[in-house]
ZABA-932055 format. One record per residue: x, y, z of N, C-alpha, C in turn; residue number from 0; residue in three letters; chain. Coordinates in pm, 1 decimal, decimal comma. Each point is the difference from the previous one (the first is absolute). Last residue first. Example, Ala and Ser with C-alpha at 12.3 -4.5 7.8 and 13.67 -1.06 7.14 Angstrom:
# ZABA-932055
PT        nX        nY        nZ       caX       caY       caZ        cX        cY        cZ  num  residu  chaine
PT    1285,0    -225,0     708,0      82,0     119,0       6,0     -77,0     109,0      73,0    1     ser       A
PT      29,0    -572,0      -7,0     -89,0     119,0       0,0      90,0     120,0       0,0    0     ala       A
***
This chain:
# ZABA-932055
PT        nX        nY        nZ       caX       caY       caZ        cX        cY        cZ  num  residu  chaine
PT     396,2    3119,8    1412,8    -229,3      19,7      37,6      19,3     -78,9      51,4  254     unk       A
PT     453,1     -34,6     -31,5     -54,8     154,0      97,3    -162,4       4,5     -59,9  253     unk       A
PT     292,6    -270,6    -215,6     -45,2     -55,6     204,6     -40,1     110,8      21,6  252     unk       A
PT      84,5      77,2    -403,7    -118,0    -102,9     -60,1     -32,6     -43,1     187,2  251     unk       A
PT     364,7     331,5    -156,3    -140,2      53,7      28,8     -89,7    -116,0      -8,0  250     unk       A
PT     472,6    -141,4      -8,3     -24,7      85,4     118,0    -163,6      86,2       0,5  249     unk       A
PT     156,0    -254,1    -412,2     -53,4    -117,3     136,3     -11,0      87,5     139,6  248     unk       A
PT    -124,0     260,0    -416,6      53,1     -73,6     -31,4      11,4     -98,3     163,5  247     unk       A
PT    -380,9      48,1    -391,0      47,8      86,4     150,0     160,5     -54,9      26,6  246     unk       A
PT    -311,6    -166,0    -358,7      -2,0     130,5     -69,6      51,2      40,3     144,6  245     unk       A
PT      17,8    -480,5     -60,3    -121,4      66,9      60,0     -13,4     135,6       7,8  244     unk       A
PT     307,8    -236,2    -307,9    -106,1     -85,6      22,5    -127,7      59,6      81,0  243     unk       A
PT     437,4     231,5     -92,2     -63,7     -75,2    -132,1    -182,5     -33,5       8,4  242     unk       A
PT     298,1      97,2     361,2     -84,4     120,1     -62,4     -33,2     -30,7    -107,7  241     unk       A
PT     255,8    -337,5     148,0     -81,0      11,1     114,7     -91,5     126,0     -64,3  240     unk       A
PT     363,8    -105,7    -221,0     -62,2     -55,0     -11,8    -127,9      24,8      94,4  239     unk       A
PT     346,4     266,2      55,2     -51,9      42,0    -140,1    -109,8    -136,9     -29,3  238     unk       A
PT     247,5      31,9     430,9    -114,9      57,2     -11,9     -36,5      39,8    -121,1  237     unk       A
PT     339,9    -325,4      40,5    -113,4     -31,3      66,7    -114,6     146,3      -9,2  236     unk       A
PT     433,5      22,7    -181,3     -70,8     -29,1    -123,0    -157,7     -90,7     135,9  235     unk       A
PT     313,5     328,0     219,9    -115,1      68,5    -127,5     -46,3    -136,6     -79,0  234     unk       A
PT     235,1    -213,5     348,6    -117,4      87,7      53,2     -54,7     109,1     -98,1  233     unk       A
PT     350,0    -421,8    -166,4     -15,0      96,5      85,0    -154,3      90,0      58,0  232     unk       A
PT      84,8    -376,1    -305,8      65,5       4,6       6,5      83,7      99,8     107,0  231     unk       A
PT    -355,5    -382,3     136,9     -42,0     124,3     -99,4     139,4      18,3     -23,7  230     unk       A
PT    -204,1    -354,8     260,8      95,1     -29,8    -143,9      11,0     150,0     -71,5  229     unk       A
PT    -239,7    -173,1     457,7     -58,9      30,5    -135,6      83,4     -16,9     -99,1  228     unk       A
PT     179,8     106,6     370,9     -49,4    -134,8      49,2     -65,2     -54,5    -147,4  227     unk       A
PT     172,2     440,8      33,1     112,1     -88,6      -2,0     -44,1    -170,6      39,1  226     unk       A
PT    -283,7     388,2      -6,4      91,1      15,5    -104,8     105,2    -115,7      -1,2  225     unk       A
PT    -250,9      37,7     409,9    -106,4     -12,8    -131,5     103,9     -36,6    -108,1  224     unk       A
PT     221,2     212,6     275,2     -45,3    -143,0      90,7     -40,7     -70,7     -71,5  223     unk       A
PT      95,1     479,9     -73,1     102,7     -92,4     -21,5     -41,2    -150,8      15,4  222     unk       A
PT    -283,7     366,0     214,1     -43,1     -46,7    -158,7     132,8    -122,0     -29,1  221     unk       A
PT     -34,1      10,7     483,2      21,2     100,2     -99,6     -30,9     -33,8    -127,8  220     unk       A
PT    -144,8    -239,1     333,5      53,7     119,4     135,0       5,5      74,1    -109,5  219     unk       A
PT    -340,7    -407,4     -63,8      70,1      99,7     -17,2      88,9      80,6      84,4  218     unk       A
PT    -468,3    -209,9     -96,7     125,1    -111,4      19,8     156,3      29,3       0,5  217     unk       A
PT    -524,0     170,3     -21,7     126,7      74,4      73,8     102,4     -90,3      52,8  216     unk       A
PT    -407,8     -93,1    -351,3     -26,6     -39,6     206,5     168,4      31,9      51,6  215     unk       A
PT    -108,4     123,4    -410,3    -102,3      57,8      43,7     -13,0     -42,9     125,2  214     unk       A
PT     434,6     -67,6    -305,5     -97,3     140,1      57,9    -116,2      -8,5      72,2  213     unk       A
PT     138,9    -412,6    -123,5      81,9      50,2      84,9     -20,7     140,0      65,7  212     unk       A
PT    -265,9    -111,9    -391,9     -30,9    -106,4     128,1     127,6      15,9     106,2  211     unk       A
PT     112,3     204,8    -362,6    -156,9      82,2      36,2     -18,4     -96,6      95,9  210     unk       A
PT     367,4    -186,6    -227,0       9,2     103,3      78,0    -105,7      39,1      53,9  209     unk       A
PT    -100,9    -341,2    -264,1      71,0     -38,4     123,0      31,3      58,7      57,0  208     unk       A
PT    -202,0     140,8    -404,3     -89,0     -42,6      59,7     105,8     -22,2     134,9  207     unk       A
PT     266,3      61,9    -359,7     -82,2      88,7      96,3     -72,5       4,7     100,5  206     unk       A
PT     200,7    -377,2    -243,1      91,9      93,3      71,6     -70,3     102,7      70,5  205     unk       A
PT    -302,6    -190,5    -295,6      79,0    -108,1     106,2      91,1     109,1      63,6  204     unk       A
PT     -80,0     166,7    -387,6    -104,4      31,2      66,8      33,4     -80,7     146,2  203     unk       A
PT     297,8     -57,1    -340,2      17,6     162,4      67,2    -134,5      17,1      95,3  202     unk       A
PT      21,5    -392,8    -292,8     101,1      -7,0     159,1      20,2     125,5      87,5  201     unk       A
PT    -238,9     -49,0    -427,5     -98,2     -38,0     128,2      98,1     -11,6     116,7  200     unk       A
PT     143,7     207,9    -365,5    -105,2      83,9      28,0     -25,3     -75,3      98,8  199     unk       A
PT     300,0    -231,7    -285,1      67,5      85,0     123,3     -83,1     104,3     102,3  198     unk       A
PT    -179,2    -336,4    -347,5      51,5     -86,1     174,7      73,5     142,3      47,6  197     unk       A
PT    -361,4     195,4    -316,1     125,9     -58,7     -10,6      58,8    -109,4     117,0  196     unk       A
PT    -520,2     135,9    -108,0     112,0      18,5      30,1      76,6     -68,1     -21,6  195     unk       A
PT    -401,1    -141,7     -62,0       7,4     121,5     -53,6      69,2     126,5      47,2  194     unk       A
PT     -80,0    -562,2       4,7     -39,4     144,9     119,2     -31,8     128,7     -39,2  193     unk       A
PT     101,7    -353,4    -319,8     -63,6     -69,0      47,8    -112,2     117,5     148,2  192     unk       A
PT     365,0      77,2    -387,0    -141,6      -6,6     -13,7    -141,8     -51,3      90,1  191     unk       A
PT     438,3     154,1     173,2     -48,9      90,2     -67,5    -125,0     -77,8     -83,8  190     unk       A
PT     298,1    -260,7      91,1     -20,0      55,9     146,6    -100,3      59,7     -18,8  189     unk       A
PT     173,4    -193,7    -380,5     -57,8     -66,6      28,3     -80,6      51,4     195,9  188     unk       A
PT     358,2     240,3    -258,8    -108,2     -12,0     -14,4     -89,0    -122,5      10,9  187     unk       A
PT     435,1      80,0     217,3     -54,4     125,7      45,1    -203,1     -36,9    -137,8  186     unk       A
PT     279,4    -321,6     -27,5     -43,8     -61,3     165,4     -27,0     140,5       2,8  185     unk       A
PT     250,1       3,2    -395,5    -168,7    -109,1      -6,2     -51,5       5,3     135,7  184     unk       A
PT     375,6     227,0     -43,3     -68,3      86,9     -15,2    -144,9     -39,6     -51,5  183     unk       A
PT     432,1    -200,1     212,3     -98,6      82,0     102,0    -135,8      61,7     -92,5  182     unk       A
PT     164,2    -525,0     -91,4      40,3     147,5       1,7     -86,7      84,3      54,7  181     unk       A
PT     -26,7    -526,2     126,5     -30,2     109,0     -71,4      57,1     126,1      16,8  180     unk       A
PT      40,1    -376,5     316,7      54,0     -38,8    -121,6     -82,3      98,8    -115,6  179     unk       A
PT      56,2       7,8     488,1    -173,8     -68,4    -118,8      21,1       3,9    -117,4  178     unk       A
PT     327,6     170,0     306,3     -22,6    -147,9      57,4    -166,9     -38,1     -74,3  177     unk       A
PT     214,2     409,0    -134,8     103,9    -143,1     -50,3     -56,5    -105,0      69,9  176     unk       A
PT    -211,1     390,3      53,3     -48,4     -27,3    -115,3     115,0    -127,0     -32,3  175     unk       A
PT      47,1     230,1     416,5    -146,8    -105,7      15,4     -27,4     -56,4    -169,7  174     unk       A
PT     385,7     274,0      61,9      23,9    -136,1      65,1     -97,3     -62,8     -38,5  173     unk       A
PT    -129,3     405,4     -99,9     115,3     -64,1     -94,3      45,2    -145,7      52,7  172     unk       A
PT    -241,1     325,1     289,1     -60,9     -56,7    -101,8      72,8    -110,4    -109,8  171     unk       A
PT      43,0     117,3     514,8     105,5      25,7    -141,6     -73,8     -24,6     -72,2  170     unk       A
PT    -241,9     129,9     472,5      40,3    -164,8     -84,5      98,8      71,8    -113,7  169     unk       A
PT    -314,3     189,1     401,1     161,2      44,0     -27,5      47,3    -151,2     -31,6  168     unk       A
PT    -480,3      80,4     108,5      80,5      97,7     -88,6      94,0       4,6     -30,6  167     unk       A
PT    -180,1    -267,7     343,5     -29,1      89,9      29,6      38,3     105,8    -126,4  166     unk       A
PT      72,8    -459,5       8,3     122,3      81,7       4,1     -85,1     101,8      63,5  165     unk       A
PT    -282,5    -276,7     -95,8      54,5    -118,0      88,6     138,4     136,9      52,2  164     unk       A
PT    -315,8     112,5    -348,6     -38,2      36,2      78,3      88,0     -74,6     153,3  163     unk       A
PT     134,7     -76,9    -433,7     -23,5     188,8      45,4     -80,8     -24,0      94,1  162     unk       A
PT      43,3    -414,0    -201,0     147,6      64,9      85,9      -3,4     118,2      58,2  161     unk       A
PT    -464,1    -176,8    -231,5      86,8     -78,0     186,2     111,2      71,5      12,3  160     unk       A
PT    -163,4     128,6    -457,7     -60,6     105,8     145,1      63,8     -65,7     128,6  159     unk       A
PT     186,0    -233,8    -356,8      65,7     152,5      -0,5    -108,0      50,4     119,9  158     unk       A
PT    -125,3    -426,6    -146,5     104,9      18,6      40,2      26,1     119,4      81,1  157     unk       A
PT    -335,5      22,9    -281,2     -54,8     -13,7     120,7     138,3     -41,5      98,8  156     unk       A
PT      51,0      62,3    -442,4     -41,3     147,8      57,9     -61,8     -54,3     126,5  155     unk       A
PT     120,2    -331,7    -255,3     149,1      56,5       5,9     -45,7      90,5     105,1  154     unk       A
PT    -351,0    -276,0    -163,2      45,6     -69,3     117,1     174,1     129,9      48,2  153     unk       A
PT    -493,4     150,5    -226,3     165,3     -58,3     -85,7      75,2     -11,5     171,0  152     unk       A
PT    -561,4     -90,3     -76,0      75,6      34,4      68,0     159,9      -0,4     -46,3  151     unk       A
PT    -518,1     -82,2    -141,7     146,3     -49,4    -112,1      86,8     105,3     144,1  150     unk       A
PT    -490,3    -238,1       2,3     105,6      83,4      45,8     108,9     -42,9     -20,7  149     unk       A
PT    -508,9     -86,8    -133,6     125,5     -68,6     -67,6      95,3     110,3      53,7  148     unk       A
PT    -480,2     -40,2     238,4      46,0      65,5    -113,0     140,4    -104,9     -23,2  147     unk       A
PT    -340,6    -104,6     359,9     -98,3      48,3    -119,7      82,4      55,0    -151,2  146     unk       A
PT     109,3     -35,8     446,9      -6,2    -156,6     -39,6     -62,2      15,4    -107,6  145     unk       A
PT     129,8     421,6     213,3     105,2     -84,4     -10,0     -29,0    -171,5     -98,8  144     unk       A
PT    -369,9     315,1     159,8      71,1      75,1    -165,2     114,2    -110,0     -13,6  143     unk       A
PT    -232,1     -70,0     401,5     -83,0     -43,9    -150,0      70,3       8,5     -51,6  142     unk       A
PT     176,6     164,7     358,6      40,2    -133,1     -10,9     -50,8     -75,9    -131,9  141     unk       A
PT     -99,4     443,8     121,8     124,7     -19,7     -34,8      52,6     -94,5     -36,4  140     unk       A
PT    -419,4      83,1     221,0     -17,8      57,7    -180,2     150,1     -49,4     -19,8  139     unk       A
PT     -77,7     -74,8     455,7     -51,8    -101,8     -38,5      35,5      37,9    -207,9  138     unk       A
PT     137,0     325,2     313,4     109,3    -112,3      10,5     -68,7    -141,5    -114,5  137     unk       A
PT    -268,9     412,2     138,6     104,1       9,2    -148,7     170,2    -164,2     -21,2  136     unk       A
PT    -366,7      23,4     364,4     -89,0       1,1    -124,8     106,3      26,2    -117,8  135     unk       A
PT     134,7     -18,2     423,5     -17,1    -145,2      -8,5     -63,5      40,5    -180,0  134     unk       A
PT      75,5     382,0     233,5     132,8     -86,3       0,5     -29,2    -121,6     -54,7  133     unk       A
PT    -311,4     250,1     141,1      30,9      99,2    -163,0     142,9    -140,9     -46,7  132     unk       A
PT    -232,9     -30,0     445,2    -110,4     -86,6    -140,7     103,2      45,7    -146,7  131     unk       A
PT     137,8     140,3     402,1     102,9    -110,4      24,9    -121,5     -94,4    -125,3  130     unk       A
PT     -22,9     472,3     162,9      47,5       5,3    -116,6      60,4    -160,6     -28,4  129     unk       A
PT    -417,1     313,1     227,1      88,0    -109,4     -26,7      66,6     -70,6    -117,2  128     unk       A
PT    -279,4     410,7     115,0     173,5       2,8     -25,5      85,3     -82,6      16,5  127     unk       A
PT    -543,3     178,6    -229,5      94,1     -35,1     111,4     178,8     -16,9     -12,5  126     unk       A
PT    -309,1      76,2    -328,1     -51,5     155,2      68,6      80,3     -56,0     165,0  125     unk       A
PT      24,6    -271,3    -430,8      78,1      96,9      19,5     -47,3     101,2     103,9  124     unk       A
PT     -81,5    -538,2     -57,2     -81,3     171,3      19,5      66,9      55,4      45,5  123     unk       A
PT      81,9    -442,2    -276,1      51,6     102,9     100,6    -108,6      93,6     -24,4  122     unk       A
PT      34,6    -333,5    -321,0      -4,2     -77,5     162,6      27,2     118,6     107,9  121     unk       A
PT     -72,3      59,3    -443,7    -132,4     -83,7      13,5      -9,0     -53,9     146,7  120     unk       A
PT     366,7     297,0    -197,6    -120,9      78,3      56,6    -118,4     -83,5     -21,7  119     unk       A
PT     431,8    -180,0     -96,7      42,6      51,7      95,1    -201,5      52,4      48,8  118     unk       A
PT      56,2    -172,4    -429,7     -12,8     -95,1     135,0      43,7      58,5     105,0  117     unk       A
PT       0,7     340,4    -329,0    -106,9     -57,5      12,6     -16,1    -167,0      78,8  116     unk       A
PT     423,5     272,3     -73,9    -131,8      50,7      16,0    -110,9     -51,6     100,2  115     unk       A
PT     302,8    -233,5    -289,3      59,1       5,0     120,1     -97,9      95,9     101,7  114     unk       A
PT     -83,1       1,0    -499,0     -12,3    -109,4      93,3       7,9     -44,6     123,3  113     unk       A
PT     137,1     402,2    -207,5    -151,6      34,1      -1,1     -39,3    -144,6      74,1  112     unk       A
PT     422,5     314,1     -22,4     -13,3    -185,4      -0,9    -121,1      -0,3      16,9  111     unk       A
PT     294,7     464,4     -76,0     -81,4     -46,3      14,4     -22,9    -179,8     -28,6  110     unk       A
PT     441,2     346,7      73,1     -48,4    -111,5    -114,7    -125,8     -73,4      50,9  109     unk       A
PT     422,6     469,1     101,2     -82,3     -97,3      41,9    -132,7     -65,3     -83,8  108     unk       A
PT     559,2     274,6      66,2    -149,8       2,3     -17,4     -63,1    -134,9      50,6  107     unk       A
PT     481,8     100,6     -24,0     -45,1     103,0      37,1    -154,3      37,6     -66,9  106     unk       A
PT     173,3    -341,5    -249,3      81,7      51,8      56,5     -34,4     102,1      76,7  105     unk       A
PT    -237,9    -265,7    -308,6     -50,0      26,7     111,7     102,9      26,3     122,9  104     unk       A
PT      97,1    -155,2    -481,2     -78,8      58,5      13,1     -80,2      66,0      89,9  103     unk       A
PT     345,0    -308,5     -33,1      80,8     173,8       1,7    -119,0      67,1     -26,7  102     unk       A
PT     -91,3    -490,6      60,8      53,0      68,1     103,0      20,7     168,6      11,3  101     unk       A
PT    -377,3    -354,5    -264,5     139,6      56,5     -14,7      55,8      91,6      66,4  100     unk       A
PT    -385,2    -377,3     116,1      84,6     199,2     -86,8      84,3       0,6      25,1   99     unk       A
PT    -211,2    -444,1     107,8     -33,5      36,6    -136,8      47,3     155,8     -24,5   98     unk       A
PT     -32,5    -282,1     418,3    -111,1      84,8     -54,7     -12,5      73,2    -136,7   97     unk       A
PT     363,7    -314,0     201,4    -203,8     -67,4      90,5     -92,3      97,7     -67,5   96     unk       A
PT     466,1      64,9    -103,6     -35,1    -113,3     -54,6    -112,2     -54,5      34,8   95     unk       A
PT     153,2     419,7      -7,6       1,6      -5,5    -103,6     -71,7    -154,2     -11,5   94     unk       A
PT      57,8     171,7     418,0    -134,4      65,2     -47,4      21,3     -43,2    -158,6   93     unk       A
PT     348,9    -190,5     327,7    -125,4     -44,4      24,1    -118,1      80,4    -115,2   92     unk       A
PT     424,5      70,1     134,8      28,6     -56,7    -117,2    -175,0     -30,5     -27,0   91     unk       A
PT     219,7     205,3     396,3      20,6      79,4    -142,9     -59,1     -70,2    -121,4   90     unk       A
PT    -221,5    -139,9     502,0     147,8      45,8     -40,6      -4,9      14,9    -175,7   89     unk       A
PT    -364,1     145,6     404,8      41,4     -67,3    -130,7     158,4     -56,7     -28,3   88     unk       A
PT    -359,0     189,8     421,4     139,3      88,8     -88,5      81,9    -165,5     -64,5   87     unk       A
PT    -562,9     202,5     165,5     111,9    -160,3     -23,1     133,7      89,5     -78,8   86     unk       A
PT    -371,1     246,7     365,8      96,1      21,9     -81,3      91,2    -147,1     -28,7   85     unk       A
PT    -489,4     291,1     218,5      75,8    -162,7      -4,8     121,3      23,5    -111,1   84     unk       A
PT    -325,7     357,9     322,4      94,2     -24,0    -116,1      42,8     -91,6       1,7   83     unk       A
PT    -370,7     246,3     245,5      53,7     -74,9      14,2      81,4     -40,3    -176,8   82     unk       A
PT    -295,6     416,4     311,2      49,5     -33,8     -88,5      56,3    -178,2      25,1   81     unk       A
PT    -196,3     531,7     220,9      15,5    -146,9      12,2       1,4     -34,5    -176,7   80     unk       A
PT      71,8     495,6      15,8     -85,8     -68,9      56,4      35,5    -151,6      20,4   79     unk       A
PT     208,5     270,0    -373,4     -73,1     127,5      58,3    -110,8    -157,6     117,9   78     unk       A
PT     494,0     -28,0    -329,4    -148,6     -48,9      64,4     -23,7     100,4      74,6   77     unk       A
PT     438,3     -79,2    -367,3    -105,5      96,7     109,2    -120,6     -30,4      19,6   76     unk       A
PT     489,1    -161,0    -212,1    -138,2     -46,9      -2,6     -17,7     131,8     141,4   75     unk       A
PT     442,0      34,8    -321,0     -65,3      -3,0     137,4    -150,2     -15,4     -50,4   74     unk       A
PT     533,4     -49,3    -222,8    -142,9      -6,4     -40,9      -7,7      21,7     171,7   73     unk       A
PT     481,5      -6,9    -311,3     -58,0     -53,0      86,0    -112,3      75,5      12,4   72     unk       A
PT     226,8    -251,2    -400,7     -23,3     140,7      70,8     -71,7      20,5     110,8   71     unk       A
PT      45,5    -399,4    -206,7     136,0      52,5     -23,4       6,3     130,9      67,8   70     unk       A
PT    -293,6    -468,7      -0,3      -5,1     164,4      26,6     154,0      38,5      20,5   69     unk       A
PT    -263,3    -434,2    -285,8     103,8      47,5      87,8      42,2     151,0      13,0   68     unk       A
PT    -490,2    -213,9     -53,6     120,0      -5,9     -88,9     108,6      32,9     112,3   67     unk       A
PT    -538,4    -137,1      95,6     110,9     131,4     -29,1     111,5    -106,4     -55,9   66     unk       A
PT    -586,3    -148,7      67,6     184,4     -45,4      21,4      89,7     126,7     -74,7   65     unk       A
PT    -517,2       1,4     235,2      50,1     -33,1     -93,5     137,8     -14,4       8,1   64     unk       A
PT    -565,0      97,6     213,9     137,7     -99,3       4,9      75,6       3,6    -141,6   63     unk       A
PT    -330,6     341,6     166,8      22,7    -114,1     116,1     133,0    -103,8     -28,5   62     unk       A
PT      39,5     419,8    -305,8    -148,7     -27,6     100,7      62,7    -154,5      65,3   61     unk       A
PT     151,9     572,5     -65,8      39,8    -138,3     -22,1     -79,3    -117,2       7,6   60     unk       A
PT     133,3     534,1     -48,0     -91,5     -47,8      22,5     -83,2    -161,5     -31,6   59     unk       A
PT     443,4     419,1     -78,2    -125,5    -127,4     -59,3     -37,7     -62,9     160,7   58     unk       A
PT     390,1     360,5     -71,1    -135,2      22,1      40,1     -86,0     -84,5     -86,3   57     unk       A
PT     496,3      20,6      30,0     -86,4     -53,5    -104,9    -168,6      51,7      12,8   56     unk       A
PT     386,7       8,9     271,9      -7,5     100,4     -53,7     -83,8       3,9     -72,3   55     unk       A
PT    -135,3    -287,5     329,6      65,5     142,5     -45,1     119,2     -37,7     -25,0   54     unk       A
PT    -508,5    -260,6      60,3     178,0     -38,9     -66,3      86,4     121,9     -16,7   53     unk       A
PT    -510,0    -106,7     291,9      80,0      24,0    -122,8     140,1      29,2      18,8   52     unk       A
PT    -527,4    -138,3     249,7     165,0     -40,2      -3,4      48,1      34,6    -142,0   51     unk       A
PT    -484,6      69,0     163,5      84,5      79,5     107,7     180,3     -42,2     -31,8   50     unk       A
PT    -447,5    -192,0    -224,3      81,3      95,6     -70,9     102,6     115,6      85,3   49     unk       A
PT     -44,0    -530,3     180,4    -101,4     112,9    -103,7      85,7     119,4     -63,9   48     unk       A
PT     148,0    -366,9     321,5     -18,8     176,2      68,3     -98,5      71,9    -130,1   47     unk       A
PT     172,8    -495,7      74,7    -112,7      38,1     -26,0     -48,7     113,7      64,1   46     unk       A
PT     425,9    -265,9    -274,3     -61,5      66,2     117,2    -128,3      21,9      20,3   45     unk       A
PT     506,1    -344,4    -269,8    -198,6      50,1      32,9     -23,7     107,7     138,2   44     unk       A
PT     420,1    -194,7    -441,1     -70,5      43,4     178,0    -124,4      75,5     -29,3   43     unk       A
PT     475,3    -316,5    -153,3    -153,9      26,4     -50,0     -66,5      37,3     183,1   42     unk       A
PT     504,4      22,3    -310,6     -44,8      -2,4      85,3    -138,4      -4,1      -2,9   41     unk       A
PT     596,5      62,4    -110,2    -147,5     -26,3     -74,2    -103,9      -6,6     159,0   40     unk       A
PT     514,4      81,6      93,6    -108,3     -91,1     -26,1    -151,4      47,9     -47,3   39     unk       A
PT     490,6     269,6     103,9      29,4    -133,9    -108,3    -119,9    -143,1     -32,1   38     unk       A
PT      42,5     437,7     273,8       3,9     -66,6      46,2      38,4    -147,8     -74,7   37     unk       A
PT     -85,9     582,0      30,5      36,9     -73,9     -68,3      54,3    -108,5     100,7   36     unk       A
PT    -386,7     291,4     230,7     140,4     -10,3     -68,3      41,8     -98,7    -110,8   35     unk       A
PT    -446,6     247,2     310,8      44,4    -115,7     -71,7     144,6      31,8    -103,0   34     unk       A
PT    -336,9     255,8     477,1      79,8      -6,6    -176,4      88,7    -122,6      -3,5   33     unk       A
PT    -463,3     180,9     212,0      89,3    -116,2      10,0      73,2      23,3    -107,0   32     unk       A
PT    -384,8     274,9     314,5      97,0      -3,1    -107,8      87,0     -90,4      13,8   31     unk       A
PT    -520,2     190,2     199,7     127,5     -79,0      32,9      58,7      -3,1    -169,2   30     unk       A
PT    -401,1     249,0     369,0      87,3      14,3    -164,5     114,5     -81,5      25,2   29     unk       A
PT    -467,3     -46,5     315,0     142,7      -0,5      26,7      80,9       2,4    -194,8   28     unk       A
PT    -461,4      -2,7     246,3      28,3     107,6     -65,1     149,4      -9,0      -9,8   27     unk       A
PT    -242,3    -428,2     132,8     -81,9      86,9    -120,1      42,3     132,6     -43,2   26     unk       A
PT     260,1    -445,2     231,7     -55,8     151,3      59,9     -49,0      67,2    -143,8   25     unk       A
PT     221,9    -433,0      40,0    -141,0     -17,4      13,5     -37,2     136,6      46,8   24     unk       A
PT     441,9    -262,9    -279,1     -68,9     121,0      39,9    -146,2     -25,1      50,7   23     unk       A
PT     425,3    -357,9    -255,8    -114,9      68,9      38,5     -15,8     111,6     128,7   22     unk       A
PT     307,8    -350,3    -371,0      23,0     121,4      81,4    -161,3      22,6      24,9   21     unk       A
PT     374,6    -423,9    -173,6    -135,3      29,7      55,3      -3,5     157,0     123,2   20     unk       A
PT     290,8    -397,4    -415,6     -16,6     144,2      93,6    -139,4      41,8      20,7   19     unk       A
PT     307,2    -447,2    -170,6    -144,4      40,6     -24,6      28,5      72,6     100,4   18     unk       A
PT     395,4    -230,8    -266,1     -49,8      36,7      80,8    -125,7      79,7     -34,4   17     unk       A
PT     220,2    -229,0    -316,3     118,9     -20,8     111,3     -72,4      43,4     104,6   16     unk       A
PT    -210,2    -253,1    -468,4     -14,1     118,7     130,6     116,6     -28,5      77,2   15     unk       A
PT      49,6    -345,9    -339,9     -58,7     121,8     -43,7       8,3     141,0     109,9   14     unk       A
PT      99,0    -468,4     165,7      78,5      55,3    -167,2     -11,4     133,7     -70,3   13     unk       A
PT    -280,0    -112,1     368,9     115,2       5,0      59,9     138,4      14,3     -84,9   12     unk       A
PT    -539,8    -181,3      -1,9      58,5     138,5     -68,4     183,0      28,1      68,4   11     unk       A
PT    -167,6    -384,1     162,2     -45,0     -17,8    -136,6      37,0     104,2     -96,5   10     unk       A
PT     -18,3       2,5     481,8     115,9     -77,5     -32,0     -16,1       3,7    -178,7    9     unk       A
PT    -245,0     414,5     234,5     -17,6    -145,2       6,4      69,4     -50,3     -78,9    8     unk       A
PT     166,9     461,1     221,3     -56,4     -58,5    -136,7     -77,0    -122,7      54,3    7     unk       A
PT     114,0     337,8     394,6     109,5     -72,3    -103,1    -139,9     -89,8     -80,8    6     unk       A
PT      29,5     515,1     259,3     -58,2    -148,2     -25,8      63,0     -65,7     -97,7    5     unk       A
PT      13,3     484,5     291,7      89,5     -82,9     -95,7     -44,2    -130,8      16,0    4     unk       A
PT    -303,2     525,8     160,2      86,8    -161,8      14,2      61,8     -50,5    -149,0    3     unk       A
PT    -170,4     471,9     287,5      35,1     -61,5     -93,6      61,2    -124,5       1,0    2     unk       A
PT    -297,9     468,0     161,1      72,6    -103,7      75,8      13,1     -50,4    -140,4    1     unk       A
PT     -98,4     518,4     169,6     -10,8    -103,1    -102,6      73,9    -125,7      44,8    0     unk       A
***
């Protein structure tokens, strides 16, 4: 399986943090992608047909639609060639470009019949160029943007830049004195907007940064991770870590 990282058009760049691109061209090849908690929303298209579904969930997914924030961690399974375009959203984006309500599609997923349907006037899904899927949903995005009244809360978009600028490891409390709001308006206004707490999305951040250390063996000793990361010690790193990808970090290098 090969996979590319494409950067947004300048325009979407507020919105989309990054566009993922996975494809397959061997017809008998079973492939599995598990997807982790990541702190970003998301709209994705494939055109594996009824060969791609969502485990645990066993659904059966169709060409194009936008997920929620995966809390639990998930595996797509394709049976054969394939191509997957993946816009990874930032948090704030689906309440305010698409109208749902965030905690509703927590660890699920939210058919776009529109998005859809200009996507499949310009693409023939039976192919795998995916640089038409890119331009075509990039082009629907930009509509919806000029087309709607985006109420973006300037605080919560604050709060995602520091967490992500800290890698996770921000004081919340500080961050709520330098925005001059209490913690527990800045914890809901977070929450209505993402559908997490700022402390949920920093825990995700934090994580996310280890696993990317984990996975390209950045490492001599777990300690390394643990202590680069901000953890308080190595159980509360692998209680999070099993949290998130049900293994703990010594069985997750070993598949």
């Amino acid at each position: 399986m090969a996979y590319q990282l494409i950067k947004p058009a300048p325009d979407l760049t507020p919105f989309v943090r990054n566009i993922w691109v996975f494809s397959e061209t061997g017809d008998e090849v079973q492939t599995s992608l598990p997807f982790f908690a990541d702190g970003f929303p998301g709209i994705l298209f494939h055109n594996a047909g009824s060969r791609f579904t969502i485990v645990p969930h066993t659904k059966v997914m169709k060409p194009v639609f936008i997920y929620g924030q995966t809390l639990q961690p998930i595996e797509i399974q394709v049976k054969g060639s394939f191509t997957i375009v993946v816009f990874q959203v930032y948090p704030f984006v689906l309440k305010s470009l698409f109208g749902v309500d965030p905690k509703s599609i927590v660890d699920a997923c939210y058919d776009i019949p529109d998005v859809e349907a200009a996507i499949a006037r310009e693409v023939n899904t039976e192919l795998s160029e995916f640089r038409c899927v890119i331009e075509s949903i990039t082009s629907g995005l930009l509509a919806r943007i000029k087309s709607r009244q985006l109420g973006f809360d300037p605080v919560v978009k604050k709060v995602i830049e520091q967490i992500l600028a800290t890698q996770g490891q921000v004081r919340l409390h500080t961050l709520a004195e330098q925005l001059w709001v209490n913690e527990r308006t800045l914890e809901r206004r977070f929450r209505s907007e993402t559908a997490l707490s700022p402390k949920q999305f920093a825990k995700i951040i934090q994580f996310q940064n280890s696993l990317t250390q984990l996975s390209v063996r950045d490492f001599e000793t777990l300690s390394d991770i643990v202590y680069k990361n901000g953890y308080a010690d190595q159980s509360h790193f692998i209680r999070v870590f099993k949290s998130f990808t049900g293994k703990t970090p010594r069985a997750f290098v070993k598949v």
